[in-house]
N, C-alpha and C positions, 0 to 999 in steps of 0.2 A: 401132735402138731402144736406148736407153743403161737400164741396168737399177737403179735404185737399192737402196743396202744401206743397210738401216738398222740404227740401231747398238741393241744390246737394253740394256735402263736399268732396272735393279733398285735399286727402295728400299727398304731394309734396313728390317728389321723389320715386313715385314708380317706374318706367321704367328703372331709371338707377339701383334699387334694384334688379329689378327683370333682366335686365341683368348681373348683378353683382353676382348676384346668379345662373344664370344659366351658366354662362363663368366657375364658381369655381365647378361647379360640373361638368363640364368639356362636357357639351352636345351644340350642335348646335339650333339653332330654330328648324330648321329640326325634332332635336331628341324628342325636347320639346315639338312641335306640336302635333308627334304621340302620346307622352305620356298621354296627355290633350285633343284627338281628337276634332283636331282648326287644324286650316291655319297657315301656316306661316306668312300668312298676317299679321294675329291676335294677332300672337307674336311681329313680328315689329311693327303693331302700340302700342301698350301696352309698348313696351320698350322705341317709341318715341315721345308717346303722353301724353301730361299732362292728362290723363283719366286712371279708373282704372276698370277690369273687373268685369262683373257680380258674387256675391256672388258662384254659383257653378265653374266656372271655377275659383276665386282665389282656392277655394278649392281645386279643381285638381291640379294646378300650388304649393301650397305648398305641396301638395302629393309626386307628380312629382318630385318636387326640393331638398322634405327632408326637410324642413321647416314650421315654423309657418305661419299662415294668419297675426299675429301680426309681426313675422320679414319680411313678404313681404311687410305689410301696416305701418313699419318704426315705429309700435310703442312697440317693443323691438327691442333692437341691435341682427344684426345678429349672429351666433352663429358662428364660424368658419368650424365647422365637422358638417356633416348634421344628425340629427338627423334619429332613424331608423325609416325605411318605415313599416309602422304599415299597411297595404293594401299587403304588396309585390309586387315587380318588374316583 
């Protein structure tokens, strides 16, 4: 059974997007955490670690925020007005 490695791929700048987006929608980690059920830890480090979360919580984090998993992982440009919460608040 041959084992594949897969290679880890970090796109810069996600921490300062995803605080950049959560400042503009006007919520705390605090607020963020609940919304994503995470730590506030989780939040900080994500905002100030060159690392980016696992597939289901970016999920939630674009739920949460009103945004794309593509404008949280910087490869479209943010949108300015958050797009509507298709889940609800």
């Amino acid at each position: 059974m041959s084992q594949v490695l897969m290679k880890e791929r970090i796109l810069e700048g996600f921490g300062p997007r995803l605080a950049e987006l959560r400042q503009a929608r006007g919520l705390t980690q605090a607020e963020l955490c609940k919304r994503v059920d995470a730590s506030q830890r989780v939040i900080a480090y994500y905002e100030n670690e060159e690392a980016q979360p696992p597939g289901a919580l970016l999920a939630d984090l674009a739920i949460a925020l009103q945004a794309s998993a593509d404008e949280l992982l910087g490869l479209k440009p943010v949108r300015q007005k958050p797009r509507r919460n298709q889940r609800g608040s």
